[in-house]
RODO-2510 file (C-alpha; in nm, 4 decimals, decimal comma):
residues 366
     n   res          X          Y          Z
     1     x    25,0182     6,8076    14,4427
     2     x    25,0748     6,6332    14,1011
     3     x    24,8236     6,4448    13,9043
     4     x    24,8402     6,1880    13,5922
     5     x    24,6780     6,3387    13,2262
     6     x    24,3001     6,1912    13,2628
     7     x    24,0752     6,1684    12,9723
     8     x    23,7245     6,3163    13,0732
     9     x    23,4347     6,1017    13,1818
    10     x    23,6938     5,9038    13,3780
    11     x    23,7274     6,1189    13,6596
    12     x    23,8933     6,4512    13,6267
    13     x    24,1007     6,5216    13,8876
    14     x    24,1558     6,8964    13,9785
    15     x    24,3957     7,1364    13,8446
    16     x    24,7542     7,1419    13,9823
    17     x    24,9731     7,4740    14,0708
    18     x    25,1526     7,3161    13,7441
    19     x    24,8990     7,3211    13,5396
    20     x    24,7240     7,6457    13,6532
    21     x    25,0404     7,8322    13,6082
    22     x    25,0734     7,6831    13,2767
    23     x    24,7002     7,8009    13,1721
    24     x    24,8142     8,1510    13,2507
    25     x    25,1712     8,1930    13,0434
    26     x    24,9840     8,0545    12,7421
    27     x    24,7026     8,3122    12,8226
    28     x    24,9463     8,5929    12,8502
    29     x    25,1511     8,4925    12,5538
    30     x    24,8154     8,4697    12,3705
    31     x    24,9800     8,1835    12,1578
    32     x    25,2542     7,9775    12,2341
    33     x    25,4247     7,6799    12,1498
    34     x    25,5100     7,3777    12,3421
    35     x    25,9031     7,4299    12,3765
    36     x    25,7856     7,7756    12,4331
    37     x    25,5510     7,6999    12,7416
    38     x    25,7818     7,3756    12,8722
    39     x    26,0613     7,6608    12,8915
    40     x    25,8559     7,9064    13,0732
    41     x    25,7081     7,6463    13,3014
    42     x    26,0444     7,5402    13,3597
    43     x    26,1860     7,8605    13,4833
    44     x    25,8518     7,9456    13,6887
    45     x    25,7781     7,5766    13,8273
    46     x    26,1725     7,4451    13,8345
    47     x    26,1573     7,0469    13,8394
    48     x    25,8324     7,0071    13,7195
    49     x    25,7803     6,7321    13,3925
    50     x    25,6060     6,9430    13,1798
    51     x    25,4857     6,7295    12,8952
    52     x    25,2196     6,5510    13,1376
    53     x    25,0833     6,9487    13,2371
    54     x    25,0666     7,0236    12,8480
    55     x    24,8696     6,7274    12,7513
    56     x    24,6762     6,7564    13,0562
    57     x    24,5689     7,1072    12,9214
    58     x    24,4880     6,9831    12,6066
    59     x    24,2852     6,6324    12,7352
    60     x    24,0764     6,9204    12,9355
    61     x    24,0100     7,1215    12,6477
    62     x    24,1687     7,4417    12,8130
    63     x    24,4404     7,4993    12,4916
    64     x    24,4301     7,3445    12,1300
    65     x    24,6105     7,3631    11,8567
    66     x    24,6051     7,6292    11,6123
    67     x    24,4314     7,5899    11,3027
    68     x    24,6634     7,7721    11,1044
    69     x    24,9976     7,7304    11,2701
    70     x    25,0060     7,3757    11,4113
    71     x    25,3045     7,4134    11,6017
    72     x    25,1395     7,6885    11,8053
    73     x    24,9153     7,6320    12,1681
    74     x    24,6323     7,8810    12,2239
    75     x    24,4367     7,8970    12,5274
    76     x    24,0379     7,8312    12,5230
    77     x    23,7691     8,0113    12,7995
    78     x    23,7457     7,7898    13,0481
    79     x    23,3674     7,8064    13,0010
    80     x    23,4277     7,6590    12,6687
    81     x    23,6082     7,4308    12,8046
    82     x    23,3473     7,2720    13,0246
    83     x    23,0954     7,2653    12,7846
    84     x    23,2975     7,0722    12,5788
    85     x    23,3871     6,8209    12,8491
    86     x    23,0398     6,8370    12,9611
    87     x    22,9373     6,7211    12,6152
    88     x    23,1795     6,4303    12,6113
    89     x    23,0464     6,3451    12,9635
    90     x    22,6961     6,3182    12,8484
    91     x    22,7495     6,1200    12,5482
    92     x    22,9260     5,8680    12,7611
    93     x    22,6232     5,8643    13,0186
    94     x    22,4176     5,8205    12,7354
    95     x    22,6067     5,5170    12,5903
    96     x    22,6048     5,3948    12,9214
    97     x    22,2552     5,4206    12,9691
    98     x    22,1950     5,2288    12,6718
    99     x    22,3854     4,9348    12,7277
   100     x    22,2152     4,9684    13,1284
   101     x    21,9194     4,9010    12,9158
   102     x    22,0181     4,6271    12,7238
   103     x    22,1859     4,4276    12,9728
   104     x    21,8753     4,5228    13,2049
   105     x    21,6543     4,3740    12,9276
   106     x    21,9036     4,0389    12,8920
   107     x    21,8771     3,9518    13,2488
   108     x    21,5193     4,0068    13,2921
   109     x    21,4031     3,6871    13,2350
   110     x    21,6310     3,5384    13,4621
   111     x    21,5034     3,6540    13,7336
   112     x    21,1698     3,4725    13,7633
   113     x    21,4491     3,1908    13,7205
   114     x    21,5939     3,2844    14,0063
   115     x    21,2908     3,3710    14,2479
   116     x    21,1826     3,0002    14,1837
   117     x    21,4490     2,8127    14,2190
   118     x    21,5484     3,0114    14,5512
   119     x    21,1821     2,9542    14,6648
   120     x    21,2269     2,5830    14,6343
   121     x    21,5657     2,6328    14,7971
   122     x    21,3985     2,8046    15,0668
   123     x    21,1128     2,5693    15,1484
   124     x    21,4105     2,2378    15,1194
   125     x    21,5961     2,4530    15,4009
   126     x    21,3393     2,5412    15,6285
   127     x    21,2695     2,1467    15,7205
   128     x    21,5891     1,9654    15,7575
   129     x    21,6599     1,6138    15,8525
   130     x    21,9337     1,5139    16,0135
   131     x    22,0399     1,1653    16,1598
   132     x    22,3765     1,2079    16,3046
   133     x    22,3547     1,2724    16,6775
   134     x    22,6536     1,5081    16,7297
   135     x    22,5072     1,7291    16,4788
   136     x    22,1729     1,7759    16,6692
   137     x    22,3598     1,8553    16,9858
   138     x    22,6048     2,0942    16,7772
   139     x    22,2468     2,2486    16,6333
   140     x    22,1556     2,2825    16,9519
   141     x    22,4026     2,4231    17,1511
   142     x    22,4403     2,6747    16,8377
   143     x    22,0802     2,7628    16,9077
   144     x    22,1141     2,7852    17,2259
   145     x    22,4139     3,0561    17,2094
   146     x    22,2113     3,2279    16,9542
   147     x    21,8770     3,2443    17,1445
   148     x    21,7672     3,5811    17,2348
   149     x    21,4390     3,5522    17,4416
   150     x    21,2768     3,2322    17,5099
   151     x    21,3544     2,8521    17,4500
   152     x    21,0034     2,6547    17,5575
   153     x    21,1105     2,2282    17,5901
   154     x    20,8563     1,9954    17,6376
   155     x    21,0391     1,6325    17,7364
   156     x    20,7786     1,3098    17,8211
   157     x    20,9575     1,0188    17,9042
   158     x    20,9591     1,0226    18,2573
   159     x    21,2499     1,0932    18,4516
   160     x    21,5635     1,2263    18,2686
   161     x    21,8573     1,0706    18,2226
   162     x    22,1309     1,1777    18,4951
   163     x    22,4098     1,2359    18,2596
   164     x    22,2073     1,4591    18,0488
   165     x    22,0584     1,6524    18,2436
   166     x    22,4299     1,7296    18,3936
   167     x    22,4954     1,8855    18,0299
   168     x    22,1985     2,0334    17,9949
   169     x    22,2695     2,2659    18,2898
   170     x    22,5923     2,5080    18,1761
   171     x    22,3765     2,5635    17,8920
   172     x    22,0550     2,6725    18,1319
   173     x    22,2992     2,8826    18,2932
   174     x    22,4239     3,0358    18,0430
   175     x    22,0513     3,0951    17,9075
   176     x    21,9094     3,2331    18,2187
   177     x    22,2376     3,4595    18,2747
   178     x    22,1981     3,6306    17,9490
   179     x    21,7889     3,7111    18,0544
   180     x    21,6681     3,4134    17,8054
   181     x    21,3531     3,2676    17,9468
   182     x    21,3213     2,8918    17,9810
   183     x    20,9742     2,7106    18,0354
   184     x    21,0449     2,2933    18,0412
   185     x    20,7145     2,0782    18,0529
   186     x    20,7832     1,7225    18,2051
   187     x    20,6023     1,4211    18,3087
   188     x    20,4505     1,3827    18,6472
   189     x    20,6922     1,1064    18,6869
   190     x    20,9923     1,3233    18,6841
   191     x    20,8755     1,4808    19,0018
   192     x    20,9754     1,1799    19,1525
   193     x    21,3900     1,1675    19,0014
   194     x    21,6474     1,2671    19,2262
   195     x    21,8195     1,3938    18,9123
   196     x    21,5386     1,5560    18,7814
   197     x    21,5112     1,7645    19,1713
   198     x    21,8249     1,8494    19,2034
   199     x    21,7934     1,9834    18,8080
   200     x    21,5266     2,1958    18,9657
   201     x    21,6623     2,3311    19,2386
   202     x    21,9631     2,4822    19,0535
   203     x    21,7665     2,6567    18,7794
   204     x    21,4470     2,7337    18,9259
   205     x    21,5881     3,0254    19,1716
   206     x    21,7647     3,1311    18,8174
   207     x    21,4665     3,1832    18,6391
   208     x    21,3534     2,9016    18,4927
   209     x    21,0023     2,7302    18,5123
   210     x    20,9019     2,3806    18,5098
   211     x    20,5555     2,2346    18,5161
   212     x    20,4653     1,8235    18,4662
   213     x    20,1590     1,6747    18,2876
   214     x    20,0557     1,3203    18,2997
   215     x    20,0508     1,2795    17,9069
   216     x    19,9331     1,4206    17,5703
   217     x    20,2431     1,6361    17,4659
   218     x    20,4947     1,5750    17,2455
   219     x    20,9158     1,5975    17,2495
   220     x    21,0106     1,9397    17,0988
   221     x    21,2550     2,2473    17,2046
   222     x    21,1765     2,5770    17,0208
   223     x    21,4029     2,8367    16,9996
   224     x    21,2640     3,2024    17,0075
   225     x    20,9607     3,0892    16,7786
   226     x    21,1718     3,1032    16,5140
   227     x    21,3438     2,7164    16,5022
   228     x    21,1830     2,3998    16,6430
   229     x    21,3505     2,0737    16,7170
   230     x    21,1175     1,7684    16,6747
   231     x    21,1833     1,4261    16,7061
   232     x    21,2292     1,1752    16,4136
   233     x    20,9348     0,9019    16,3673
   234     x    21,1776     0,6366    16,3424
   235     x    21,4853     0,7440    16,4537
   236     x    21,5522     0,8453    16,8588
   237     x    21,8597     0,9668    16,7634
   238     x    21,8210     1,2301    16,4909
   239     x    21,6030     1,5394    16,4764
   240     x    21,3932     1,7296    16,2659
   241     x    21,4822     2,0746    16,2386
   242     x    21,1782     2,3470    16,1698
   243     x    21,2134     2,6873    16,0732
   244     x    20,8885     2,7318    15,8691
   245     x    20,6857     2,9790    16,0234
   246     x    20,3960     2,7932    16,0450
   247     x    20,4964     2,4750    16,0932
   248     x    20,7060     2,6523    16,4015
   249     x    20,4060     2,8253    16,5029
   250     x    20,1907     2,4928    16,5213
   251     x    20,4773     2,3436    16,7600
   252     x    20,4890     2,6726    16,9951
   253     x    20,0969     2,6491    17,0453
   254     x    20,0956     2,2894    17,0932
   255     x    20,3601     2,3651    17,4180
   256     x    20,1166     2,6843    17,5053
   257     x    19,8344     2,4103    17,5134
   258     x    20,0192     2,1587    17,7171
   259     x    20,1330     2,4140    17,9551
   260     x    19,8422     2,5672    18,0413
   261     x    19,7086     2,2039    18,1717
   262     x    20,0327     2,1206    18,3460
   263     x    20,1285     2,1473    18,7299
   264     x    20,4002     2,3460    18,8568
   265     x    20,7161     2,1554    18,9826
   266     x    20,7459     2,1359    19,3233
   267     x    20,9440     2,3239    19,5827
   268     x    20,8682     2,0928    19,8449
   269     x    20,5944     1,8052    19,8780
   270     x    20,2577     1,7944    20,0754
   271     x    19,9870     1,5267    20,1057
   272     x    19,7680     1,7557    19,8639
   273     x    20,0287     1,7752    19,5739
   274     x    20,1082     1,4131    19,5594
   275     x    19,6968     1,3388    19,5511
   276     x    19,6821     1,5452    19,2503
   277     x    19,9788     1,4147    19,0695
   278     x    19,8443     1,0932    19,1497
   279     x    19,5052     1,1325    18,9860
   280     x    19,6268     1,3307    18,7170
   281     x    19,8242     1,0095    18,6468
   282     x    19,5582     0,7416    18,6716
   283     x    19,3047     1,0054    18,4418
   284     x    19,5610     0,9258    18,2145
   285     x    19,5789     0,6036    18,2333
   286     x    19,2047     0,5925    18,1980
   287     x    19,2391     0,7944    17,9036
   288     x    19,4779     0,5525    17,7280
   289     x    19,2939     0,2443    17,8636
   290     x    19,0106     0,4025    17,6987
   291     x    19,1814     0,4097    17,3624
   292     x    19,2804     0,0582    17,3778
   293     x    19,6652     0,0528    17,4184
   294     x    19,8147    -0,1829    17,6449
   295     x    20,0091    -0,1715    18,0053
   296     x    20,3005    -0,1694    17,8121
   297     x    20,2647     0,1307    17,5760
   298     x    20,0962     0,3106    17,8261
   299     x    20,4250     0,3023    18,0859
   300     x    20,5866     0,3806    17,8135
   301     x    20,4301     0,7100    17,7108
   302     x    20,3804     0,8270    18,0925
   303     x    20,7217     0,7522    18,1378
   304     x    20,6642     0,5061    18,4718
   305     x    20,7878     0,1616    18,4751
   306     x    20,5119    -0,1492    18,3863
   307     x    20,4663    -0,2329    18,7360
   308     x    20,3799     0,1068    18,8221
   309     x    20,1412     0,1537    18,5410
   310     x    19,9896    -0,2076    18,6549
   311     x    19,9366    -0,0729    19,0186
   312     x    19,7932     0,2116    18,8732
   313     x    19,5252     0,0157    18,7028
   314     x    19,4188    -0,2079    18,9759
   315     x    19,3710     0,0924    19,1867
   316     x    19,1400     0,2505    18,8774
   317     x    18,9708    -0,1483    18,8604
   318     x    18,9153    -0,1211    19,2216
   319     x    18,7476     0,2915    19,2591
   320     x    18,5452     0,1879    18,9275
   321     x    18,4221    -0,1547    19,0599
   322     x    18,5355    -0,3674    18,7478
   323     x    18,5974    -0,6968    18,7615
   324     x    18,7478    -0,7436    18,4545
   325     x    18,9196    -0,5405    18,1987
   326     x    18,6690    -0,5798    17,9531
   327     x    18,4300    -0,4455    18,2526
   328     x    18,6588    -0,1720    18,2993
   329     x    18,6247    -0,0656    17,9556
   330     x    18,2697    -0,0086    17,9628
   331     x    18,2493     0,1583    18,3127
   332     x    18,5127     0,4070    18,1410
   333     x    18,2300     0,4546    17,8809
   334     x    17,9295     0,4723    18,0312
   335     x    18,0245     0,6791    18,3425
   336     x    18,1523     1,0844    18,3573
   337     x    18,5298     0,9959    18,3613
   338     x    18,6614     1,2828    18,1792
   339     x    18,3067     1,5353    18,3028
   340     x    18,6342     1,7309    18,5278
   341     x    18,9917     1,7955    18,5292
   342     x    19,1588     1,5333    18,7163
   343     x    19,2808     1,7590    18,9902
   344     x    18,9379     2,0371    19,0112
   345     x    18,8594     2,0296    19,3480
   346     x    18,8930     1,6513    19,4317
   347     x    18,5716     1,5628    19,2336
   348     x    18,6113     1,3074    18,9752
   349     x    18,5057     0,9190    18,9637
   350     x    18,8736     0,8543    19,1061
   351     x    18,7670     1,0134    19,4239
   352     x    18,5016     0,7728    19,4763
   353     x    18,4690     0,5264    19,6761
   354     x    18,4740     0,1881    19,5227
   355     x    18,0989     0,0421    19,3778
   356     x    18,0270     0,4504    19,4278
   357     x    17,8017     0,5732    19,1841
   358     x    17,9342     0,8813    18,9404
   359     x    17,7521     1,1966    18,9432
   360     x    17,4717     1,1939    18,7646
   361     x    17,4013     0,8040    18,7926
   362     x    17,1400     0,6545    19,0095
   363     x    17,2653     0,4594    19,3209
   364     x    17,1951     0,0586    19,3475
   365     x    16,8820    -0,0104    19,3612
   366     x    16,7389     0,3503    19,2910
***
């Protein structure tokens, strides 16, 4: 195997048969000149180009020139010969290590620089905007392919929209397939979609779980705890998207919180489930009445229509015993409305009879 002459420091590459050979006629001659040793090499190495193995010998310090005939090669120890190239090694390190040092000492201050301007980069990137509907869905299916263990969706609004629940299932699928859990929080309401139930029954023996709550939660979809998707204030059809730990975290307990409170969706129906879905409902209804808001907002956040939510209220009129809505307002205040969860064993004010009096308050006349 031939090699090219190397200078050392830049990698010395080992000795050929050439160049060994070459070593040992100038040894044995004792001193020798180059014809001399290009003949020789010649007749013992036939072919070989024997001006690279010559300089080669001399780059590695294992013959020099004679210091009183010029013309003449003599061969140096080998051990002598890597001290030297040691020596010309370690200067080179050195120099090396100096300018490591210098440059080290001209970037240094950059780096603070750096670590602040990615920092801001960091915090810009972790809550993005973005307005364009395609993109969210392309965000989300991306998620989506990219989740690993759990995607929690909370969706008030009522019933969901046929068509998009119909895309909404390959990507389920494909979720529950790969083992990725899927907990989706709807409103009581949405029990009540033929969409919604057929939805159900598809992904529900796959794995999924689905639970309904009158009110009090918010839009979201969060992706392994790591990446939320919130809705825009003013904007139904953009997105926020979240990956800042905390602010990811407060979304992800927010769901816990809501979940905990909800009601599992239905397999089937019985007199008993529809009772408690429908004074889960009308507790919040009270709750919103209570706050002020009108029958208008309030069908809007349970996600019922107006003349549902008005039915709902002239039921709540009539178990309370107010005559008016102003009365209604301060039976709401001065009773135990909220002293139990709406569906705890049948015992709140909305299983009274009407003119009954709450727990706690004196009948008529007592």
């Amino acid at each position: 195997m031939e090699s090219t002459p190397s200078t050392p420091g830049a990698g010395i590459p080992r000795l050929t048969r050439a160049e060994a050979r070459a070593y040992a006629h100038a040894v044995d001659a004792g001193s020798i000149t180059p014809d001399a040793l290009l003949a020789e090499l010649g007749r013992t190495e036939p072919g070989t180009d024997g001006e690279p193995v010559v300089e080669r010998l001399l780059a590695l310090h294992l013959l020099r020139r004679s210091a009183t005939e010029p013309r003449q090669l003599v061969p140096v120890s080998p051990h002598l010969a890597y001290q030297d190239l040691v020596a010309s090694i370690e200067r080179e390190i050195s120099q090396l290590q100096r300018e490591m040092e210098v440059t080290r000492a001209d970037l240094a201050p950059l780096q603070e620089v750096y670590e602040r301007g990615n920092a801001q980069h960091l915090r810009v990137e972790a809550v993005r905007v973005v307005t364009d509907l395609a993109e969210v869905r392309r965000i989300i299916t991306e998620l989506a392919g990219e989740c690993q263990s759990e995607v929690m969706t909370s969706q008030p609004g009522g019933a969901r929209d046929e068509e998009v629940l119909h895309e909404s299932l390959a990507k389920a699928e494909a979720l529950l397939e790969r083992g990725v859990g899927m907990r989706t929080l709807y409103q009581h309401s949405a029990q009540f979609s033929p969409a919604t139930i057929t939805y159900a029954e598809h992904v529900v023996p796959l794995g999924a779980e689905i639970r309904t709550l009158g009110d009090g939660f918010m839009r979201m979809i969060v992706f392994d705890q790591h990446t939320a998707i919130l809705p825009l204030r003013d904007d139904p059809l953009g997105a926020l998207i979240v990956q800042e730990p905390n602010l990811v975290g407060f979304a992800a307990a927010t769901f816990e919180r809501a979940w905990t409170m909800a009601l599992p969706f239905p397999s089937r129906y019985d007199r008993d489930q529809v009772m408690a879905i429908s004074t889960d409902i009308k507790m919040a209804v009270i709750r919103m009445l209570a706050q002020g808001l009108d029958d208008k907002v309030i069908a809007r956040r349970m996600g019922i229509s107006l003349r549902t939510c008005q039915r709902h209220v002239a039921e709540i009129m009539e178990r309370l015993g107010a005559r008016s809505r102003v009365h209604l307002g301060f039976l709401i205040s001065e009773r135990n409305v909220f002293g139990h969860r709406p569906h705890s064993e049948g015992d709140s004010v909305l299983s009274l009879k009407p003119g009954e009096p709450a727990p706690g308050e004196p009948a008529a006349g007592g």
